[in-house]
N, CA, C and O atoms as a GROMACS GRO file, in nm:
protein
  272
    1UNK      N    1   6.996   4.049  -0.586
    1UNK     CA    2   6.996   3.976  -0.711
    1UNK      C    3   6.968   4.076  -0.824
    1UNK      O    4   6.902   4.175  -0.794
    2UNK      N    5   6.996   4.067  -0.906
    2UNK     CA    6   7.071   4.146  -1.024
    2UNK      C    7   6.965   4.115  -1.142
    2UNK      O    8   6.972   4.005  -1.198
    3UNK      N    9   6.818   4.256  -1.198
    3UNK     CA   10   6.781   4.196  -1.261
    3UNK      C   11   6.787   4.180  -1.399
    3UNK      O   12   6.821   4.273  -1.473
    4UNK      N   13   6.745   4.028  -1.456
    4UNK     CA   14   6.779   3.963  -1.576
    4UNK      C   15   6.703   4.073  -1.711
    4UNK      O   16   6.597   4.125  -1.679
    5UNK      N   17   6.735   4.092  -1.795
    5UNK     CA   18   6.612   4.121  -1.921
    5UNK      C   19   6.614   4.040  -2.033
    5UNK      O   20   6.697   4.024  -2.122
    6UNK      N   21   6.527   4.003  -2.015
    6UNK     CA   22   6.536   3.883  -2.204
    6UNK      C   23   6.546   3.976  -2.332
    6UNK      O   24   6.462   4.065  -2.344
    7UNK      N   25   6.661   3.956  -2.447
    7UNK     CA   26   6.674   4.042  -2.554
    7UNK      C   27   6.555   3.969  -2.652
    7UNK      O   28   6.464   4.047  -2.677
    8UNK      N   29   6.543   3.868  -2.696
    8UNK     CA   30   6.485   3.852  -2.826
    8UNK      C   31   6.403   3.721  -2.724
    8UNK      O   32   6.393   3.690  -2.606
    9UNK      N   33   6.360   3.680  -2.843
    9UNK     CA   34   6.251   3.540  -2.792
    9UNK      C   35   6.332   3.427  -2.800
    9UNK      O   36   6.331   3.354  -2.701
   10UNK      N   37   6.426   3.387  -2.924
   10UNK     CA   38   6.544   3.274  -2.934
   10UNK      C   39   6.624   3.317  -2.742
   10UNK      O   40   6.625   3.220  -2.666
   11UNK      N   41   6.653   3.388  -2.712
   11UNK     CA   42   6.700   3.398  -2.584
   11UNK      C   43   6.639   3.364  -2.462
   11UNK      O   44   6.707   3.334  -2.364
   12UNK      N   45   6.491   3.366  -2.460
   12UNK     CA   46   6.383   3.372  -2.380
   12UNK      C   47   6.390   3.221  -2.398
   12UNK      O   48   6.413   3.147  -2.302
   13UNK      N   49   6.374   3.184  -2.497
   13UNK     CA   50   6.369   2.994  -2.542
   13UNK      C   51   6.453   2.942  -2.468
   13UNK      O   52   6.431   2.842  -2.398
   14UNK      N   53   6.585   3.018  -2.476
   14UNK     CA   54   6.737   2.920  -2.475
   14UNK      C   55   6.702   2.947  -2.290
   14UNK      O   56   6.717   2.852  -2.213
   15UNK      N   57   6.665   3.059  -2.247
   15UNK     CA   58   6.669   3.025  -2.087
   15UNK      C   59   6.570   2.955  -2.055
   15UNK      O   60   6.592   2.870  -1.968
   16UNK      N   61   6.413   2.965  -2.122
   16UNK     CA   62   6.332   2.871  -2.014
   16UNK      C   63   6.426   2.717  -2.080
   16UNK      O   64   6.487   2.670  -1.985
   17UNK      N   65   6.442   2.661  -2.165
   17UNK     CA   66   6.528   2.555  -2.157
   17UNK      C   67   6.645   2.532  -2.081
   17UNK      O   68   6.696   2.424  -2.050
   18UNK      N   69   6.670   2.614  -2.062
   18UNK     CA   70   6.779   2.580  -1.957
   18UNK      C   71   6.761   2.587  -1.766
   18UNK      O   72   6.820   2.538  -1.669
   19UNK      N   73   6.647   2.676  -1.789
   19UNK     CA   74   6.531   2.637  -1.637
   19UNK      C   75   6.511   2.458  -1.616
   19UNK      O   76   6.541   2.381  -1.524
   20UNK      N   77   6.452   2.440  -1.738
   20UNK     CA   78   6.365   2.327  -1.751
   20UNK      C   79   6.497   2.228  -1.695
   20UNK      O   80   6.501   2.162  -1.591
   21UNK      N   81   6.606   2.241  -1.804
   21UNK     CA   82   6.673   2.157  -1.794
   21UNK      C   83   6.721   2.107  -1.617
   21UNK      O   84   6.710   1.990  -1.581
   22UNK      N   85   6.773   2.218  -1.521
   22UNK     CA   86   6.811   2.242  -1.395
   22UNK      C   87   6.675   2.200  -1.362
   22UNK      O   88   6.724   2.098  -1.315
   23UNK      N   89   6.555   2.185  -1.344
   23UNK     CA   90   6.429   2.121  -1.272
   23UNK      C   91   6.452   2.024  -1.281
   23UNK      O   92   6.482   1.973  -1.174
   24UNK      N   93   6.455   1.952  -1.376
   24UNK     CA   94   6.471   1.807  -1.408
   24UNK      C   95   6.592   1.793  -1.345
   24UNK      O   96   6.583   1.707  -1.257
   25UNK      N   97   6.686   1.833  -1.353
   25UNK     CA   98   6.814   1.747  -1.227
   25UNK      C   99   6.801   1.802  -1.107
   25UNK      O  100   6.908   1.822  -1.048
   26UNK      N  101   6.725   1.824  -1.065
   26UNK     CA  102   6.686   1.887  -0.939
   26UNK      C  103   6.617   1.764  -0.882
   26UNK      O  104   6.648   1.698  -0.782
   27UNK      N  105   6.504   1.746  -0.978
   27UNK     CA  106   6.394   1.687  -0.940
   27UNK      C  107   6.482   1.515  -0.944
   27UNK      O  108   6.485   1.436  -0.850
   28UNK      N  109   6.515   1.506  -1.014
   28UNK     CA  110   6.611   1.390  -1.023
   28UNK      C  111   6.682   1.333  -0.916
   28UNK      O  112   6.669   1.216  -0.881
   29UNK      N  113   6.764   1.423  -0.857
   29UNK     CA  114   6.871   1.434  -0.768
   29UNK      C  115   6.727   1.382  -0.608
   29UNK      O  116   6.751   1.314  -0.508
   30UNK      N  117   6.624   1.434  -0.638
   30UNK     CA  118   6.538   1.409  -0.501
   30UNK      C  119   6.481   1.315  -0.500
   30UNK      O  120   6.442   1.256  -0.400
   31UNK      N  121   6.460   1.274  -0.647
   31UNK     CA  122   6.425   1.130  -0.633
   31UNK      C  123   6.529   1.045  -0.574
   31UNK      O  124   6.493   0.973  -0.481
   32UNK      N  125   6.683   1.038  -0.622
   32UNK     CA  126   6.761   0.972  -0.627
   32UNK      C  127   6.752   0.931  -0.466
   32UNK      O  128   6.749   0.819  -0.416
   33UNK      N  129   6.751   1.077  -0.396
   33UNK     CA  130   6.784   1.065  -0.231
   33UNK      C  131   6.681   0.997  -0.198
   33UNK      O  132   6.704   0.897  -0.130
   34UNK      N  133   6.517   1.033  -0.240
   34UNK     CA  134   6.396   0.955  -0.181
   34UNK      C  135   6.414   0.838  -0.182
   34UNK      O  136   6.379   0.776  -0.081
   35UNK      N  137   6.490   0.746  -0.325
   35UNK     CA  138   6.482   0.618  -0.326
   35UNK      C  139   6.598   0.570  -0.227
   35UNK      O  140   6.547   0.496  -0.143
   36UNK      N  141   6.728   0.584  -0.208
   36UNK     CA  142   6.778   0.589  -0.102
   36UNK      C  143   6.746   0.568   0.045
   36UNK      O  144   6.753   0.469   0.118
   37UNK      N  145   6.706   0.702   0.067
   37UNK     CA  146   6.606   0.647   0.195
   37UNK      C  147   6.549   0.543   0.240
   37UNK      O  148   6.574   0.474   0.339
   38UNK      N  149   6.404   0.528   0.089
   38UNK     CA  150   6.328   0.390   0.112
   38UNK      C  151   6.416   0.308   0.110
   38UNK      O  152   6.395   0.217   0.190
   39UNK      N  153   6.523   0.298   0.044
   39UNK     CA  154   6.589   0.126   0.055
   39UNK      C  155   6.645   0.116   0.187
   39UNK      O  156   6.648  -0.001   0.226
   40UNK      N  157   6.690   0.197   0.266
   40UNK     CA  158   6.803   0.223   0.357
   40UNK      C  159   6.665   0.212   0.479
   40UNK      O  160   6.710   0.230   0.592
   41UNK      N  161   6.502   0.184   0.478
   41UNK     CA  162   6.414   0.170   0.607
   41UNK      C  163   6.370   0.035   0.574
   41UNK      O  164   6.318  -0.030   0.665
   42UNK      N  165   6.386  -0.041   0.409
   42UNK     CA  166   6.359  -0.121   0.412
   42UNK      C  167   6.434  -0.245   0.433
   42UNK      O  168   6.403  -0.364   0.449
   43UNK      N  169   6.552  -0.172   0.428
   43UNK     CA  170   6.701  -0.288   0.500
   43UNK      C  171   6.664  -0.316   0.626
   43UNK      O  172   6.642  -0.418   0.692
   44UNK      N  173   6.662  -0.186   0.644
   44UNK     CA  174   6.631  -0.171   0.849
   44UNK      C  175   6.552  -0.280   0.893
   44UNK      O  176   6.583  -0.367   0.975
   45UNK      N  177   6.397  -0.256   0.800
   45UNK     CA  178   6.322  -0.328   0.873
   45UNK      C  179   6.332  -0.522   0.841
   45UNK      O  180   6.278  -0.624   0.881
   46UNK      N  181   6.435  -0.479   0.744
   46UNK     CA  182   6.493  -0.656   0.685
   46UNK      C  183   6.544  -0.684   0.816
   46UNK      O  184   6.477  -0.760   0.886
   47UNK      N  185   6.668  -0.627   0.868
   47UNK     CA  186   6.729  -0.606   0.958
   47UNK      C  187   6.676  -0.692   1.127
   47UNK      O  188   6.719  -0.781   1.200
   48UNK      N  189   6.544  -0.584   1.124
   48UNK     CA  190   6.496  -0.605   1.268
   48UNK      C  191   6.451  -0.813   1.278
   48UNK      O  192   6.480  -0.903   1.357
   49UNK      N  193   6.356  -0.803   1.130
   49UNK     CA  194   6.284  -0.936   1.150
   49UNK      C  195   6.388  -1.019   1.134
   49UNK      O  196   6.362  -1.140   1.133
   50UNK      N  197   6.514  -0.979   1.118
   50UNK     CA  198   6.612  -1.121   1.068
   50UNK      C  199   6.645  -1.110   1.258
   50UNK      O  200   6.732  -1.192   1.288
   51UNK      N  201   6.612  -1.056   1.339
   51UNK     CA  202   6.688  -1.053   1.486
   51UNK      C  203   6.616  -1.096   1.549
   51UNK      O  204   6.640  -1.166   1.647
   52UNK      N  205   6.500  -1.063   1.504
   52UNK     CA  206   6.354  -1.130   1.567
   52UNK      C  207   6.392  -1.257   1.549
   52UNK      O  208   6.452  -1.296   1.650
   53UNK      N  209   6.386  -1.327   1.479
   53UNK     CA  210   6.404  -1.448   1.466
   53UNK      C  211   6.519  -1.571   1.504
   53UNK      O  212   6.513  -1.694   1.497
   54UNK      N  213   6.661  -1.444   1.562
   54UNK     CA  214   6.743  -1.461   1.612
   54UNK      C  215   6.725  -1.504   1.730
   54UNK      O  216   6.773  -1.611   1.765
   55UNK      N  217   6.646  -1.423   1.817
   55UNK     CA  218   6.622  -1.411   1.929
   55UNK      C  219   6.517  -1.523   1.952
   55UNK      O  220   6.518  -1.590   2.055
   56UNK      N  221   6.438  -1.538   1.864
   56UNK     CA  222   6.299  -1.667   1.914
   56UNK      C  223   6.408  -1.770   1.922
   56UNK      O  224   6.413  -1.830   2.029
   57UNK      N  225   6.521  -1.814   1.803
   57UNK     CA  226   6.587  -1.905   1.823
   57UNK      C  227   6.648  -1.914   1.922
   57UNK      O  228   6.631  -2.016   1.990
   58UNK      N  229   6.726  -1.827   1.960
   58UNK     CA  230   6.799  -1.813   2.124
   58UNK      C  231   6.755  -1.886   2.186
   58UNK      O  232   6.819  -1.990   2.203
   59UNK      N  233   6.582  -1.867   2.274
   59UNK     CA  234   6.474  -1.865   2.353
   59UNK      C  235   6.462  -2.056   2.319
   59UNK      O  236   6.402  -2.131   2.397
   60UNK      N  237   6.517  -2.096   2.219
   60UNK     CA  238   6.443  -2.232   2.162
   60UNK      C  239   6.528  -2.290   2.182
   60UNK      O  240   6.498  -2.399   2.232
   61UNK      N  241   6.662  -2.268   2.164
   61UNK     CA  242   6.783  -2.325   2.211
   61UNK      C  243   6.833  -2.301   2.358
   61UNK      O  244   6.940  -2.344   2.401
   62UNK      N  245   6.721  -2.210   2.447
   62UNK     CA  246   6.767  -2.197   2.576
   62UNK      C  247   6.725  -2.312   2.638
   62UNK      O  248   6.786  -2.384   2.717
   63UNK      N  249   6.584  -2.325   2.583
   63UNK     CA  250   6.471  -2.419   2.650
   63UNK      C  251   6.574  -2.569   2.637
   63UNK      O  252   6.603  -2.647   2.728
   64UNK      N  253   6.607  -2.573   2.519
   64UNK     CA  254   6.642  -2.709   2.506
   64UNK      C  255   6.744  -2.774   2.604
   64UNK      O  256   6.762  -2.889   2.646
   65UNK      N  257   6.810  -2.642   2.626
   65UNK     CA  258   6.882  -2.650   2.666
   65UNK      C  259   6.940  -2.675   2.862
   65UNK      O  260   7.033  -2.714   2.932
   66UNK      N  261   6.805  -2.620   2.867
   66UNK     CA  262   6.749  -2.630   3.011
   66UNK      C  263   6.683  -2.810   3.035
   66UNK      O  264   6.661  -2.865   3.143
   67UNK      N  265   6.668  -2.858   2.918
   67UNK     CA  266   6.623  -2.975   2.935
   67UNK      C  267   6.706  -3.088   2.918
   67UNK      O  268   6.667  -3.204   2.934
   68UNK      N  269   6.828  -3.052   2.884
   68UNK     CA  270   6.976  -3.122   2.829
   68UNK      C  271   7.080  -3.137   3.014
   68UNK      O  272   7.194  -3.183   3.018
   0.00000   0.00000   0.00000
């Protein structure tokens, strides 16, 4: 890597702003994925209890069914 030298201070400005700027979509971009995630474990676990409940029904309609 090739090193940088800052000429004046207006230059020094214009790069840490433009650091700053790339952190912030950095940091952005990881939120974006974090929230992702959470929605995508909280489907899941939408997911499981909607089967759970599938399944008790099954079990309720077996019984009845054993009695039919």
């Amino acid at each position: 890597m090739e090193e940088y030298k800052i000429k004046s201070i207006e230059e020094g400005i214009k790069v840490a702003k433009e650091i700053t700027g790339s952190i912030a979509t950095i940091t952005s971009a990881i939120e974006d994925g974090a929230n992702g995630v959470n929605g995508a474990a909280e489907r899941t676990q939408s997911l499981v209890m909607d089967m759970e409940k599938i399944n008790g029904q099954m079990e309720e309609n077996e019984g009845i069914a054993v009695l039919l």
